[in-house]
VEXRODREN-119019 format. One line per field, with one value per residue (C-alpha): residue in three letters; x, y, z. Coordinates in steps of 0.5 Angstrom, whole numbers. Example, Ala and Ser with C-alpha at 12.3 -4.5 7.8 and 13.67 -1.06 7.14 Angstrom:
BEGIN
code = [ALA / SER] $
xx = [25 / 27] $
yy = [-9 / -2] $
zz = [16 / 14] $
//
This chain:
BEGIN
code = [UNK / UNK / UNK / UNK / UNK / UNK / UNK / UNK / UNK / UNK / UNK / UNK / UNK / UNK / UNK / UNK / UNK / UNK / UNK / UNK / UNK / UNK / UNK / UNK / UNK / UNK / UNK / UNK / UNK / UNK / UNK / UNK / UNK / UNK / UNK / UNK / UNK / UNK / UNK / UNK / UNK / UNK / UNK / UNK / UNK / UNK / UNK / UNK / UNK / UNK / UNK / UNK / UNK / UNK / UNK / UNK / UNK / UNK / UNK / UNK / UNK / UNK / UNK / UNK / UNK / UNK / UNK / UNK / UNK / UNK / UNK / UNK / UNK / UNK / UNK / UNK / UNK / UNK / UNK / UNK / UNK / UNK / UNK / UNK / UNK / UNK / UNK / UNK / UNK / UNK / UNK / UNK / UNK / UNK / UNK / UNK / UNK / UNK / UNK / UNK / UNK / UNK / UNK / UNK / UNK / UNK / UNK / UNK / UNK / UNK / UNK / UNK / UNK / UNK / UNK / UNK / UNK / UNK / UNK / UNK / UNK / UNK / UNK / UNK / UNK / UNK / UNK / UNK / UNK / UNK / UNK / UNK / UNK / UNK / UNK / UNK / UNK / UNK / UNK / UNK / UNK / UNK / UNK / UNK / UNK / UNK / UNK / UNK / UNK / UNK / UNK / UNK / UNK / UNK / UNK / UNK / UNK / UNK / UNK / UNK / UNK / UNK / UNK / UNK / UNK / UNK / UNK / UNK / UNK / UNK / UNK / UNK / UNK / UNK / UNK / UNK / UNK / UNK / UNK / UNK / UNK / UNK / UNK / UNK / UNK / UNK / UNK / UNK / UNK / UNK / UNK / UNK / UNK / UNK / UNK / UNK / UNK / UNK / UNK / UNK / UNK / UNK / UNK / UNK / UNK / UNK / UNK / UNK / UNK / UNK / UNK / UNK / UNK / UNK / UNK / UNK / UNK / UNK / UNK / UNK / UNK / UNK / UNK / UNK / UNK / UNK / UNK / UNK / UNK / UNK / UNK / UNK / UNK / UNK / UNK / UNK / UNK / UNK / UNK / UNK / UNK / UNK / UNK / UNK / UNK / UNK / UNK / UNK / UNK / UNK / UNK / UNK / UNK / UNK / UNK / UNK / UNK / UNK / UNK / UNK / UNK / UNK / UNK / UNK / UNK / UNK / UNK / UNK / UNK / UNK / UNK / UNK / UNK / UNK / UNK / UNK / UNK / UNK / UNK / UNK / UNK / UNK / UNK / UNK / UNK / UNK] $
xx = [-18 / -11 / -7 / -3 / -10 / -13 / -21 / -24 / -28 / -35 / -36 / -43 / -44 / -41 / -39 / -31 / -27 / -22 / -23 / -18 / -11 / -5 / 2 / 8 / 6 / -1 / 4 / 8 / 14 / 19 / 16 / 10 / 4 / -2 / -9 / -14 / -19 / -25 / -27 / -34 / -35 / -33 / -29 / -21 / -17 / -10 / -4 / 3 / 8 / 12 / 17 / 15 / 15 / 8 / 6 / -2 / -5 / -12 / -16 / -22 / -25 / -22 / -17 / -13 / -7 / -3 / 3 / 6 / 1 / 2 / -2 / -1 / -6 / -4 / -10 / -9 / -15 / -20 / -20 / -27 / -24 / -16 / -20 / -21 / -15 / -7 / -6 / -5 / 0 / 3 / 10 / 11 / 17 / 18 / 16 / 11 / 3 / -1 / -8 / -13 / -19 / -24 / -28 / -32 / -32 / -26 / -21 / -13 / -9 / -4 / 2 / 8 / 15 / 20 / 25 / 28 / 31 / 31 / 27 / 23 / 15 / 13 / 7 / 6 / 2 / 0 / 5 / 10 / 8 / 11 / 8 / 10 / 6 / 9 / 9 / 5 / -1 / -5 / 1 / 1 / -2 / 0 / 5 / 5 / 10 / 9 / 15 / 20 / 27 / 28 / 25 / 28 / 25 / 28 / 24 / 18 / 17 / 9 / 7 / 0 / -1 / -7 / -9 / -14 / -19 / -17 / -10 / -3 / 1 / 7 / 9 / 14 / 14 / 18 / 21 / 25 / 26 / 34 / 39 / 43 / 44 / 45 / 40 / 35 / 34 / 29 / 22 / 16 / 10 / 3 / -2 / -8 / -14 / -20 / -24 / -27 / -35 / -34 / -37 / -30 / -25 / -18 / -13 / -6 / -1 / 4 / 9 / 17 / 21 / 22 / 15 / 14 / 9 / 4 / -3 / -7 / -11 / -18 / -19 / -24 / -26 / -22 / -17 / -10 / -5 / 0 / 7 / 13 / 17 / 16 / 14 / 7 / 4 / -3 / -9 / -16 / -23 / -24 / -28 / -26 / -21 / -16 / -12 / -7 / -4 / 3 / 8 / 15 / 19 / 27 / 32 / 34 / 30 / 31 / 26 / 31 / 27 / 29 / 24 / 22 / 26 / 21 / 18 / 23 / 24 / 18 / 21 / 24 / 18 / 13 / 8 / 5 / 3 / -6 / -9 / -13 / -7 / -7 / -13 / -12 / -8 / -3 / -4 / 2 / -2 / -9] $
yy = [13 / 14 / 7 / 10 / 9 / 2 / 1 / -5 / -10 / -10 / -16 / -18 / -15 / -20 / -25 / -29 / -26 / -21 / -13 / -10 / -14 / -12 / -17 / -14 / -15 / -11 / -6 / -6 / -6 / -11 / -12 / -11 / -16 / -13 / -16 / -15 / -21 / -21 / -28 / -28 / -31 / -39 / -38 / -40 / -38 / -42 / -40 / -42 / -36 / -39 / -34 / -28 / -27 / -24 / -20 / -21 / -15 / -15 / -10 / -12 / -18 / -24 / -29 / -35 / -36 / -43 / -44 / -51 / -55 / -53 / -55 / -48 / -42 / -36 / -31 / -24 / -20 / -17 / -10 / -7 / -3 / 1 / 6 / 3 / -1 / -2 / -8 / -15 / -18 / -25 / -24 / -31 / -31 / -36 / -43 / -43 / -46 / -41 / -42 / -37 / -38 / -33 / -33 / -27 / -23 / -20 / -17 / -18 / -15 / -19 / -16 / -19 / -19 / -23 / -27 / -33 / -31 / -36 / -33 / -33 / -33 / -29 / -25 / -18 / -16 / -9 / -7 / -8 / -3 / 3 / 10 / 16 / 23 / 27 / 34 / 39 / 45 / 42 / 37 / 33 / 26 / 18 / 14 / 6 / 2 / -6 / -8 / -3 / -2 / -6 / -12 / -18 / -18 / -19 / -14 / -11 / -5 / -3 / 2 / 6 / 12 / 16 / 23 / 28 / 32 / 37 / 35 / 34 / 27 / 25 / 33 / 35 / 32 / 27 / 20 / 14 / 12 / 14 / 9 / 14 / 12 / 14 / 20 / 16 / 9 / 6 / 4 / 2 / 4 / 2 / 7 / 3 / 7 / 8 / 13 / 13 / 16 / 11 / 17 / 20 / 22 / 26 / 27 / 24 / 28 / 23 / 28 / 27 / 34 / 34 / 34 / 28 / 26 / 29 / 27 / 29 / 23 / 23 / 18 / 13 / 9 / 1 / 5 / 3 / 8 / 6 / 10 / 8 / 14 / 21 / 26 / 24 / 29 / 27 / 30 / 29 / 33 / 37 / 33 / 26 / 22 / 18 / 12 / 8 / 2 / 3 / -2 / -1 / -6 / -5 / -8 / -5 / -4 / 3 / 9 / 15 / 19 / 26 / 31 / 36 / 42 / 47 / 45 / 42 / 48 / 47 / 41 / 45 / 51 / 46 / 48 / 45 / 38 / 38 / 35 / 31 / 26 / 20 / 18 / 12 / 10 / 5 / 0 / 2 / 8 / 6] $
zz = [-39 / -37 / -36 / -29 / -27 / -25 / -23 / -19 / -22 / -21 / -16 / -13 / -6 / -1 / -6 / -6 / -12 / -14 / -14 / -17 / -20 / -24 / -26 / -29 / -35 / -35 / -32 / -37 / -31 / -28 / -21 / -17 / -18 / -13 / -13 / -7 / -5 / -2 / 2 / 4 / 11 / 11 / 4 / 3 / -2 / -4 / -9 / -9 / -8 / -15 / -16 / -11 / -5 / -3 / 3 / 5 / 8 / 11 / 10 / 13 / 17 / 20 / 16 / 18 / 14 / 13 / 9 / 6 / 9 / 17 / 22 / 25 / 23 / 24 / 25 / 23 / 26 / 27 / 23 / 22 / 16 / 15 / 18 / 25 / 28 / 24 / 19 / 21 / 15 / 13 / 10 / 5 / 2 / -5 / -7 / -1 / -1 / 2 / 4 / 7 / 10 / 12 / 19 / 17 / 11 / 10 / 4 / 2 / -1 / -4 / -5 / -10 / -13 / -16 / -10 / -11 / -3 / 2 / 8 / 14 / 13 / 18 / 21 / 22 / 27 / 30 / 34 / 30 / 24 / 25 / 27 / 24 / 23 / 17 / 15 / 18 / 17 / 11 / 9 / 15 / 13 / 18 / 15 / 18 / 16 / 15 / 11 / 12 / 10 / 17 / 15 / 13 / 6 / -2 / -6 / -3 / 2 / 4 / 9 / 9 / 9 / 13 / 10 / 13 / 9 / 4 / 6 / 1 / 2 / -2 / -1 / -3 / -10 / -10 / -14 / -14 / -21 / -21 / -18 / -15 / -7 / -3 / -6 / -9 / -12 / -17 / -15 / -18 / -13 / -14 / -9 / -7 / -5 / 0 / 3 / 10 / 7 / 0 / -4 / -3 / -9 / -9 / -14 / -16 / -20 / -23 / -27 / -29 / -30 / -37 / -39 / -42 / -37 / -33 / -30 / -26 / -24 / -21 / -15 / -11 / -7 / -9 / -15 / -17 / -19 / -21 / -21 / -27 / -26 / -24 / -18 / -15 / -10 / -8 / -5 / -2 / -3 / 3 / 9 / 5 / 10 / 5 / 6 / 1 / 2 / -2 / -5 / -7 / -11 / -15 / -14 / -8 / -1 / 0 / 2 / -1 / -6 / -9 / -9 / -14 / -14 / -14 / -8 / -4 / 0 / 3 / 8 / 12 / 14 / 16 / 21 / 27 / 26 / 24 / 30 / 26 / 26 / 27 / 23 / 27 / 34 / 35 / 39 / 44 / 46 / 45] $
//
């Protein structure tokens, strides 16, 4: 198996533990830590930030989260699934004590980079993730940002990404592995999956423009993908509804990308917008 693609561990149904996890190190990159945590109801996690900051995204359930001791909790939910409401997250900047308590079964994602920033900890609720929905025909997918460039973070930059049956996201091609502002700068990425009928599966095309690399991955439910360099186009099976939790990190916070070449043309000549998006409404029109 290639080692751009990660799969979960085997955990117990409805049993604390660990579903899918990745360090820099494992990696073999600088930044991104990423590991997803399922809680069983009643059960609590608790960890230092150290030397990262750290951004707790609920992916299901309900959660109280505390932060170096204080008597204030922070309730981020409830959320069905990613496929039923827009996400709830903790941001926790470095050399901080977390502790997160589940009220019913529920999963983080736990996303992390080096910091040593004195920043705000602080909550993201739903009406502060952002709406977009990009491209069109069968390229149009939802895009819902928890940490923008916007956001007073170090390193990290997170959004989701809602795509429809049988469409293409990430399209046209493009990459972020060059500092060259204002046009691109270099960020690692990881593409965290999960498919409205868990049977689902799609494709993640990783590839660079000389070659060296080019992989077409086969996705399912619960994969990691993880994006060191190059274009990284994907798209899912028909009748599968798809979502993945991106997280960036480099040492700038910036979005800007070049796309490939050979496709980039294809920005200029959308059609309409697929009526099937949003996949899930925002709370301001709900």
């Amino acid at each position: 198996m290639s080692d751009l693609l990660i799969r979960p561990i085997a955990a117990p149904p409805a049993a604390s533990g660990t579903l899918i996890e990745v360090t820099p190190e494992t990696a073999r990159w600088q930044y991104i830590s990423f590991a997803v945590r399922r809680l069983a109801a009643g059960d609590s996690w608790e960890g230092s930030t150290a030397d990262q900051e750290a951004c707790f995204v609920l992916l299901r359930g309900t959660v109280r989260v505390t932060w170096d001791g204080g008597r204030t909790e922070h309730v981020l939910g409830p959320r069905a699934s990613v496929f039923h409401s827009y996400p709830h997250a903790a941001y926790v900047p470095s050399r901080r004590r977390v502790r997160i308590i589940a009220d019913e079964e529920s999963e983080i994602a736990d996303c992390r980079a080096p910091s040593q920033a004195a920043l705000e900890a602080r909550v993201v609720t739903p009406r502060d993730c952002g709406f977009e929905i990009r491209g069109g025909g069968n390229a149009t997918r939802q895009i819902v940002d928890i940490l923008p460039p916007a956001f007073a973070a170090d390193r990290l930059l997170i959004c989701e990404v809602y795509t429809p049956g049988g469409n293409w996201s990430s399209y046209p091609p493009h990459k972020h592995d060059v500092d060259n502002l204002p046009h691109e700068v270099a960020l690692e990425e990881t593409y965290y999956f999960r498919f409205r009928d868990p049977s689902a599966y799609a494709f993640q095309r990783i590839y660079t423009g000389d070659g060296r690399t080019d992989e077409t991955l086969m996705v399912r439910d619960g994969d990691l993908a993880i994006i060191r360099d190059g274009y990284h186009p994907f798209v899912t099976a028909y009748g599968y509804d798809a979502y993945y939790l991106n997280v960036l990190a480099g040492t700038r916070r910036s979005m800007a990308a070049s796309d490939d070449p050979q496709y980039a043309a294809f920005r200029k000549q959308w059609p309409p917008a697929d009526p099937r998006a949003p996949l899930v409404t925002p709370p301001e029109v709900s």
